[in-house]
PDB file as gemmi writes it, atoms N, CA and C in Angstrom:
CRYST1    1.000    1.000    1.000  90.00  90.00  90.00 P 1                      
ATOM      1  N   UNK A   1       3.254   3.451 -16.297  1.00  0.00           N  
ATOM      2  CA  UNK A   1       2.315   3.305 -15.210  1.00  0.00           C  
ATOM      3  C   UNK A   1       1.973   4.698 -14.683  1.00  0.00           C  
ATOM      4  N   UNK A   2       0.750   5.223 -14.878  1.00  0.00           N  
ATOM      5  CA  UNK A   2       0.493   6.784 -14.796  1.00  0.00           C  
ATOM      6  C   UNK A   2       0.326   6.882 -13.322  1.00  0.00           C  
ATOM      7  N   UNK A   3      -0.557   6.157 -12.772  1.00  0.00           N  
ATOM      8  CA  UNK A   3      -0.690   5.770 -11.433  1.00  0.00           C  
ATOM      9  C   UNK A   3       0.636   5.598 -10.239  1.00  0.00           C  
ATOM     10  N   UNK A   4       0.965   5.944  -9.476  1.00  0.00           N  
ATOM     11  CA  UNK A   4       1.917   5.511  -8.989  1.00  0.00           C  
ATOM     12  C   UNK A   4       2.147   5.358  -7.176  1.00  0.00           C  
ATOM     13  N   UNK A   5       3.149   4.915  -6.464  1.00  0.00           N  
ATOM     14  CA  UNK A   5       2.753   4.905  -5.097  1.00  0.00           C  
ATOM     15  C   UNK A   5       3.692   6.118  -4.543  1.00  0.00           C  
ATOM     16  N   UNK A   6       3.471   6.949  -3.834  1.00  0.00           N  
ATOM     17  CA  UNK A   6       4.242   7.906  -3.684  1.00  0.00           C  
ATOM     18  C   UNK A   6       5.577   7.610  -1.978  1.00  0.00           C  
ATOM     19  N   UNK A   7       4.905   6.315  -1.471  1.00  0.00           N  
ATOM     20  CA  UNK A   7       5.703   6.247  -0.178  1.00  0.00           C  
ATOM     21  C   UNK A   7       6.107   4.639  -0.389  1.00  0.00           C  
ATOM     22  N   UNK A   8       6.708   4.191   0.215  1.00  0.00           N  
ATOM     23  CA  UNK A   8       7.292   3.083   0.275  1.00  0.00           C  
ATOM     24  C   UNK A   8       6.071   2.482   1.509  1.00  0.00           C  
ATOM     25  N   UNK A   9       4.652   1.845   0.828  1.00  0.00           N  
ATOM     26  CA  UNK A   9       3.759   1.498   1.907  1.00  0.00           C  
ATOM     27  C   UNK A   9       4.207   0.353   2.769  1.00  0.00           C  
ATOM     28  N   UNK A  10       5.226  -0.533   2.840  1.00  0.00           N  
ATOM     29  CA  UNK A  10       5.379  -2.090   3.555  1.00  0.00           C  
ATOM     30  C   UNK A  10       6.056  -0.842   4.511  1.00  0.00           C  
ATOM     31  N   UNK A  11       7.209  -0.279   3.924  1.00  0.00           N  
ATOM     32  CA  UNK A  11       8.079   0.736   5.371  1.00  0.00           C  
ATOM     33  C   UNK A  11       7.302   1.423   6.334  1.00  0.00           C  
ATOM     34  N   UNK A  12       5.889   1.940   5.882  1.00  0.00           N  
ATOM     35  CA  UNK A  12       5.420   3.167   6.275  1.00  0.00           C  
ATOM     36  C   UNK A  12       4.372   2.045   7.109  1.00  0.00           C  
ATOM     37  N   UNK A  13       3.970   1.106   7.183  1.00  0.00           N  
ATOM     38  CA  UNK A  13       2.999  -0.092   7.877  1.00  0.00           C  
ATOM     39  C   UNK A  13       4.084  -0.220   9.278  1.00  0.00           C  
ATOM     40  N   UNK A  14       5.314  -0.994   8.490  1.00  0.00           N  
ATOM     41  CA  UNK A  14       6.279  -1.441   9.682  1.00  0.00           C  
ATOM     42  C   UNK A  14       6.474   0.034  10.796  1.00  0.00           C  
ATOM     43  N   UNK A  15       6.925   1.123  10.376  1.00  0.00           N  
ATOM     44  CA  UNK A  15       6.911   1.800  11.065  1.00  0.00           C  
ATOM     45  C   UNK A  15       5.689   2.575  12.329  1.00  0.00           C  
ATOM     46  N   UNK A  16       4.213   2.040  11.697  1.00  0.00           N  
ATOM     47  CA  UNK A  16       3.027   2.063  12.326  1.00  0.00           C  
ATOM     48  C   UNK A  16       3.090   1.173  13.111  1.00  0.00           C  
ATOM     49  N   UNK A  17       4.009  -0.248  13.278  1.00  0.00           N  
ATOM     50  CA  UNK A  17       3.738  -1.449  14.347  1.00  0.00           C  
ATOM     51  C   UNK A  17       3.065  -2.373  13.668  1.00  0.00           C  
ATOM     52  N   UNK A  18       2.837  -2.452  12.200  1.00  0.00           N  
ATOM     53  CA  UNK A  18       2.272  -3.664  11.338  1.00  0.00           C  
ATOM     54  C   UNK A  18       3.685  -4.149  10.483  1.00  0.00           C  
ATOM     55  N   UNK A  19       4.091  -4.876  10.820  1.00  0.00           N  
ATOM     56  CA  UNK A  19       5.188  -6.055  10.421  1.00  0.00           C  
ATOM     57  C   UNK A  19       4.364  -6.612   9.460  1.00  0.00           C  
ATOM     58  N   UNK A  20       5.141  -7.531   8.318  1.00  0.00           N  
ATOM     59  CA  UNK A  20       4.637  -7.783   7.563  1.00  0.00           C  
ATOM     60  C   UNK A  20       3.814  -9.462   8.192  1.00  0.00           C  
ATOM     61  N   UNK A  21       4.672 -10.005   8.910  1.00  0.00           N  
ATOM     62  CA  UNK A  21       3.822 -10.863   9.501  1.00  0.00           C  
ATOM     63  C   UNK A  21       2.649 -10.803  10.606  1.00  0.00           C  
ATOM     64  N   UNK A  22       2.407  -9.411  11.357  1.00  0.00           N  
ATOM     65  CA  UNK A  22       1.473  -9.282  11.794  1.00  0.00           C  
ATOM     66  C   UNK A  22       0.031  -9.002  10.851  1.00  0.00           C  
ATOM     67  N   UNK A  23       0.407  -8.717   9.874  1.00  0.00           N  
ATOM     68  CA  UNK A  23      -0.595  -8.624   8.508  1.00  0.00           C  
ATOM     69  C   UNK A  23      -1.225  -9.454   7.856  1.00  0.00           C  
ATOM     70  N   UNK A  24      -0.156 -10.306   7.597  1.00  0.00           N  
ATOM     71  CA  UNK A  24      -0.612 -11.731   7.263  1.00  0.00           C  
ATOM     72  C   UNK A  24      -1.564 -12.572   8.552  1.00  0.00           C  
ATOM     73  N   UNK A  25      -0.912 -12.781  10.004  1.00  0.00           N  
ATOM     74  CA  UNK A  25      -1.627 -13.279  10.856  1.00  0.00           C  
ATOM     75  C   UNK A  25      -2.623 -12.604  11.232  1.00  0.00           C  
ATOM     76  N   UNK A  26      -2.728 -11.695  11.061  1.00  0.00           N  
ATOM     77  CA  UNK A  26      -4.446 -10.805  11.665  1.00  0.00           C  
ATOM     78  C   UNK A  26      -5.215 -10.638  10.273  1.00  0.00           C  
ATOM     79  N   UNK A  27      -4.918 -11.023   9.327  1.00  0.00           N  
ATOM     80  CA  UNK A  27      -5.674 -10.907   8.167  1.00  0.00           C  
ATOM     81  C   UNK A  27      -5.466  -9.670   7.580  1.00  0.00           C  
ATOM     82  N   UNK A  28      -4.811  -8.378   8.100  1.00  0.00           N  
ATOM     83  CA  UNK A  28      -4.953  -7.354   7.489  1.00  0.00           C  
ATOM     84  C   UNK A  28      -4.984  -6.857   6.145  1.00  0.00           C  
ATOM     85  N   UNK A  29      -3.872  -7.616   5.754  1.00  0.00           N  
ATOM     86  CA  UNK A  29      -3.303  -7.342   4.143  1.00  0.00           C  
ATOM     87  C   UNK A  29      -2.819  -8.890   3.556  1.00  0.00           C  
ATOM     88  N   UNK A  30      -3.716  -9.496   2.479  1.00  0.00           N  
ATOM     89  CA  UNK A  30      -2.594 -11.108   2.146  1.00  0.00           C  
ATOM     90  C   UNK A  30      -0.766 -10.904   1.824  1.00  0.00           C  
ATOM     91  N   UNK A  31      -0.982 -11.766   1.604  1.00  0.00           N  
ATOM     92  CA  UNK A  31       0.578 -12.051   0.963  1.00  0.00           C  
ATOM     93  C   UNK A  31       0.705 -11.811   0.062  1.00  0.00           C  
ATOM     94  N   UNK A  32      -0.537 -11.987  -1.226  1.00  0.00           N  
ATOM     95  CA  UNK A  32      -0.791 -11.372  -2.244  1.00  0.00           C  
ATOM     96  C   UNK A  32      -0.553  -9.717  -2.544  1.00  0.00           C  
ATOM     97  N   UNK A  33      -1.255  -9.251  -1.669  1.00  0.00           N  
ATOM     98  CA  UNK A  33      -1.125  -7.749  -1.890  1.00  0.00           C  
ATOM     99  C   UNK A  33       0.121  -7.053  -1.500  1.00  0.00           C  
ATOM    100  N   UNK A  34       0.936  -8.009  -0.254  1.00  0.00           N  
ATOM    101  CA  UNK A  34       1.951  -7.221   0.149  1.00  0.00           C  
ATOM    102  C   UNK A  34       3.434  -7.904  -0.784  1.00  0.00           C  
ATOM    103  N   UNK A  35       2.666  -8.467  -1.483  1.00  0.00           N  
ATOM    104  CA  UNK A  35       4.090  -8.958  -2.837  1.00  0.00           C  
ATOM    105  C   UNK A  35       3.869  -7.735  -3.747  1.00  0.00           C  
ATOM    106  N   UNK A  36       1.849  -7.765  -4.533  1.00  0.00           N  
ATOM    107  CA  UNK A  36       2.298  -6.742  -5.342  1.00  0.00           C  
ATOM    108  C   UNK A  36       2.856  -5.210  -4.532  1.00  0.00           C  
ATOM    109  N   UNK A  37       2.400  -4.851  -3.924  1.00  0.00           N  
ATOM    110  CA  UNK A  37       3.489  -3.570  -3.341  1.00  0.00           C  
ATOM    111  C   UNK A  37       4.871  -3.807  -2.873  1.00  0.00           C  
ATOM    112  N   UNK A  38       5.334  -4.796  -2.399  1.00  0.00           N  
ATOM    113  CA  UNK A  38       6.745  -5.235  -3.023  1.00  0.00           C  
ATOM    114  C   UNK A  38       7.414  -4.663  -4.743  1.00  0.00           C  
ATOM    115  N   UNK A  39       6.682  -5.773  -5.553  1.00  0.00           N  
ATOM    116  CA  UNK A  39       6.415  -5.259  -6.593  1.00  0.00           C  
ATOM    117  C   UNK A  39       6.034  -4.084  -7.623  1.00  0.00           C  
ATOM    118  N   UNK A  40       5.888  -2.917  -6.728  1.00  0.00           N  
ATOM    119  CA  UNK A  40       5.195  -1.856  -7.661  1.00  0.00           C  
ATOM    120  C   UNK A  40       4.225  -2.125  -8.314  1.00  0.00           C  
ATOM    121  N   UNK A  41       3.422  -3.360  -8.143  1.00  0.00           N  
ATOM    122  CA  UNK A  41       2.127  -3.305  -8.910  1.00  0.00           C  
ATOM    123  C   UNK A  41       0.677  -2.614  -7.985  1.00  0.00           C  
ATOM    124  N   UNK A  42      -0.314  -2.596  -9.090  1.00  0.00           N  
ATOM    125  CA  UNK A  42      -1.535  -2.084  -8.161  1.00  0.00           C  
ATOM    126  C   UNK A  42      -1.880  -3.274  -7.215  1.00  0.00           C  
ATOM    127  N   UNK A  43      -2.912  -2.518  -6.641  1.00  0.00           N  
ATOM    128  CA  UNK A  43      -4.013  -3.285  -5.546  1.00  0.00           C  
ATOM    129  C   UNK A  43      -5.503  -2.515  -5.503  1.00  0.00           C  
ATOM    130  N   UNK A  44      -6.122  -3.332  -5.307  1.00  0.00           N  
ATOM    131  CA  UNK A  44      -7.522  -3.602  -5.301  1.00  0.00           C  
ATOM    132  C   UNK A  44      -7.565  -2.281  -4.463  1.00  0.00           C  
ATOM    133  N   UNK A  45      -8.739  -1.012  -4.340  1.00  0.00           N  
ATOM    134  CA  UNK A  45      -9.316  -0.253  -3.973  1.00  0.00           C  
ATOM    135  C   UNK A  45      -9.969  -0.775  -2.279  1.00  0.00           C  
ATOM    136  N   UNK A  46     -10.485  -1.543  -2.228  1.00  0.00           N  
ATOM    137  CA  UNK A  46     -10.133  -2.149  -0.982  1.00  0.00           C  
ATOM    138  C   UNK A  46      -8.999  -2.091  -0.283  1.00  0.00           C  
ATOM    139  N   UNK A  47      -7.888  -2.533  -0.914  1.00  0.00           N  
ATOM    140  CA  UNK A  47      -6.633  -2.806   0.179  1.00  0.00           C  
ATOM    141  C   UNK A  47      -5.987  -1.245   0.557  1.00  0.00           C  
ATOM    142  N   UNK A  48      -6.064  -0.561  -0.658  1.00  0.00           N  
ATOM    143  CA  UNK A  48      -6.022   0.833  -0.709  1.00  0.00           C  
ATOM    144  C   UNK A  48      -6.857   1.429   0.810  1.00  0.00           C  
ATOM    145  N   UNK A  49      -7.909   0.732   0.871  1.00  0.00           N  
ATOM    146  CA  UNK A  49      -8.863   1.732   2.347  1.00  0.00           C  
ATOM    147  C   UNK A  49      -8.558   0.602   3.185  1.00  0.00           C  
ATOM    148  N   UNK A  50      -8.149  -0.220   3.431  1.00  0.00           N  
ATOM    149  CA  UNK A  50      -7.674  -0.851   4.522  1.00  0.00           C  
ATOM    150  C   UNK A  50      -6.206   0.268   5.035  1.00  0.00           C  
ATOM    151  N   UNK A  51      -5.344   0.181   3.942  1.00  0.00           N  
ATOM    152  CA  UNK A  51      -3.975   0.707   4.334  1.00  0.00           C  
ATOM    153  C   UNK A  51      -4.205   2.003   4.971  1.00  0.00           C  
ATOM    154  N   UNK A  52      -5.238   2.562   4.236  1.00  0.00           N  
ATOM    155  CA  UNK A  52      -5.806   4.250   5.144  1.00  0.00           C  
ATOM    156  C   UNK A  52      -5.694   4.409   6.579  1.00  0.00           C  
ATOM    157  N   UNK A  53      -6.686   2.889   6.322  1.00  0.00           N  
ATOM    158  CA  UNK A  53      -7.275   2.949   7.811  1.00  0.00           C  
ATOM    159  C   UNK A  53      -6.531   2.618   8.953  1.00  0.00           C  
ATOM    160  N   UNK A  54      -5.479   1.673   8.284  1.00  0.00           N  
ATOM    161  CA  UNK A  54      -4.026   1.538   9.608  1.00  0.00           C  
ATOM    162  C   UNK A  54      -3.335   2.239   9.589  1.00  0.00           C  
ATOM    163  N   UNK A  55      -2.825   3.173   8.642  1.00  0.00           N  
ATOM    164  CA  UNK A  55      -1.696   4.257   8.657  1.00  0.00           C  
ATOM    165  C   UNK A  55      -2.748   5.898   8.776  1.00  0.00           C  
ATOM    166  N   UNK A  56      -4.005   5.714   9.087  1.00  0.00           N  
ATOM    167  CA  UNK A  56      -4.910   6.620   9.651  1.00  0.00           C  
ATOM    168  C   UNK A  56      -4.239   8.520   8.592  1.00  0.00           C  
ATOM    169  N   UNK A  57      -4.667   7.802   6.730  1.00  0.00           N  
ATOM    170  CA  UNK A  57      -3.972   8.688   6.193  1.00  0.00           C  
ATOM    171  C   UNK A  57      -5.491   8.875   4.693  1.00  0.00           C  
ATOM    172  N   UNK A  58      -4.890   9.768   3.957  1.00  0.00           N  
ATOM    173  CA  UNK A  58      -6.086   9.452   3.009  1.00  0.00           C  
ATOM    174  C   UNK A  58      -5.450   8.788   1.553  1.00  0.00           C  
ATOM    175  N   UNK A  59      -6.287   8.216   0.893  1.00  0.00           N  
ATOM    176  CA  UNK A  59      -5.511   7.268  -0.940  1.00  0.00           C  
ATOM    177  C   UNK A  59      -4.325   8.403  -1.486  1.00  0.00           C  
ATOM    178  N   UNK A  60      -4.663   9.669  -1.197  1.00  0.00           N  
ATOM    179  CA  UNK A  60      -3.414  10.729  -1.976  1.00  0.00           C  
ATOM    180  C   UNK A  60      -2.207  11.078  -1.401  1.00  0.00           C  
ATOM    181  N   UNK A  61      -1.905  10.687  -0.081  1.00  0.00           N  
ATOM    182  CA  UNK A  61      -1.027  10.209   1.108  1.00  0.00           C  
ATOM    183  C   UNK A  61      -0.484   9.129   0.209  1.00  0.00           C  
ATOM    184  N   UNK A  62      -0.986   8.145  -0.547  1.00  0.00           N  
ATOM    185  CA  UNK A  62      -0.387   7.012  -0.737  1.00  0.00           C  
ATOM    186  C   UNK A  62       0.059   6.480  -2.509  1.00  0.00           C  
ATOM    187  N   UNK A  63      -1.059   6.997  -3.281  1.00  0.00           N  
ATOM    188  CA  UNK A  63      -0.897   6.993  -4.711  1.00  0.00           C  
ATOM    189  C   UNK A  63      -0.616   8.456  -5.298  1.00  0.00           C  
ATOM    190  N   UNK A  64      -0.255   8.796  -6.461  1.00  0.00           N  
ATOM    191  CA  UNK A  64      -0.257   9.738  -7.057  1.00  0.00           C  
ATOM    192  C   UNK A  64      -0.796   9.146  -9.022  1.00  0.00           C  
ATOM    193  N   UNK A  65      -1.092  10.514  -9.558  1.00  0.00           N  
ATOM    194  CA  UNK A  65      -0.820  10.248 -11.014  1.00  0.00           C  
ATOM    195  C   UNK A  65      -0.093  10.725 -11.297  1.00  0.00           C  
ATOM    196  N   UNK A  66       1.158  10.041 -12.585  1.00  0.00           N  
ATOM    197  CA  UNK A  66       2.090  11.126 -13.406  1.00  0.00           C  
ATOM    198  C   UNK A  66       1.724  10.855 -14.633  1.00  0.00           C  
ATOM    199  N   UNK A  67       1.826  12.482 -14.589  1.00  0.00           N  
ATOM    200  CA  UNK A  67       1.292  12.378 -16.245  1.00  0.00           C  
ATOM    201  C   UNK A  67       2.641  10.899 -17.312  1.00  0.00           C  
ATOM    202  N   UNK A  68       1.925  10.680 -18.315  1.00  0.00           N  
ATOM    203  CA  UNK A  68       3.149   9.861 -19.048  1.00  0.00           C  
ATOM    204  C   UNK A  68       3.569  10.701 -20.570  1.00  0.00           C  
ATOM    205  N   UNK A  69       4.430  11.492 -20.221  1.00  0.00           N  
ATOM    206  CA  UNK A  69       5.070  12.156 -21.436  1.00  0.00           C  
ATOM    207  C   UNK A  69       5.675  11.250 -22.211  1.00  0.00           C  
ATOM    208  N   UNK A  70       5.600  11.668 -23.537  1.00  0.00           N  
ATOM    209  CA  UNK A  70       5.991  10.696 -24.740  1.00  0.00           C  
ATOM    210  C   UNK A  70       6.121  11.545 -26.222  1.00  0.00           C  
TER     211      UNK A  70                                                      
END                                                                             
C-alpha cells in the first residue's frame, strides 16, 4: 500500500472533541469510513476534505506516499 496514513486519524478527531459517536450522529464521517480507517484502508477524497476541515489541517498532515521497495 504506497499510500499511507501518517497519524492515527479516529485519535487525532477524538482529541479535536469529535468522538466517534458524535460523527456518526452529526453526519460527519459514516460508520463506513470510520471502520475503513479503523482498518487501514482508503477513503474517498471527500472524507479526506471533510477530516481537513475538522482537524483544520491539510491531506499531507494526514496521508503520505512510501515508496514500495522490492
Amino acid at each position: 500500500m504506497p499510500i499511507q496514513y501518517k497519524i492515527d486519524i479516529i485519535a487525532a478527531l477524538k482529541e479535536a472533541g469529535y468522538n466517534t459517536n458524535r460523527l456518526r450522529k452529526e453526519k460527519l464521517l459514516s460508520e463506513g469510513v470510520l471502520q475503513a480507517l479503523r482498518e487501514n484502508r482508503y477513503i474517498a477524497l471527500q472524507n479526506i476534505s471533510k477530516i481537513c476541515e475538522l482537524l483544520k489541517c491539510q491531506p499531507a498532515d494526514l496521508i503520505e506516499y512510501v515508496e514500495d521497495v522490492q
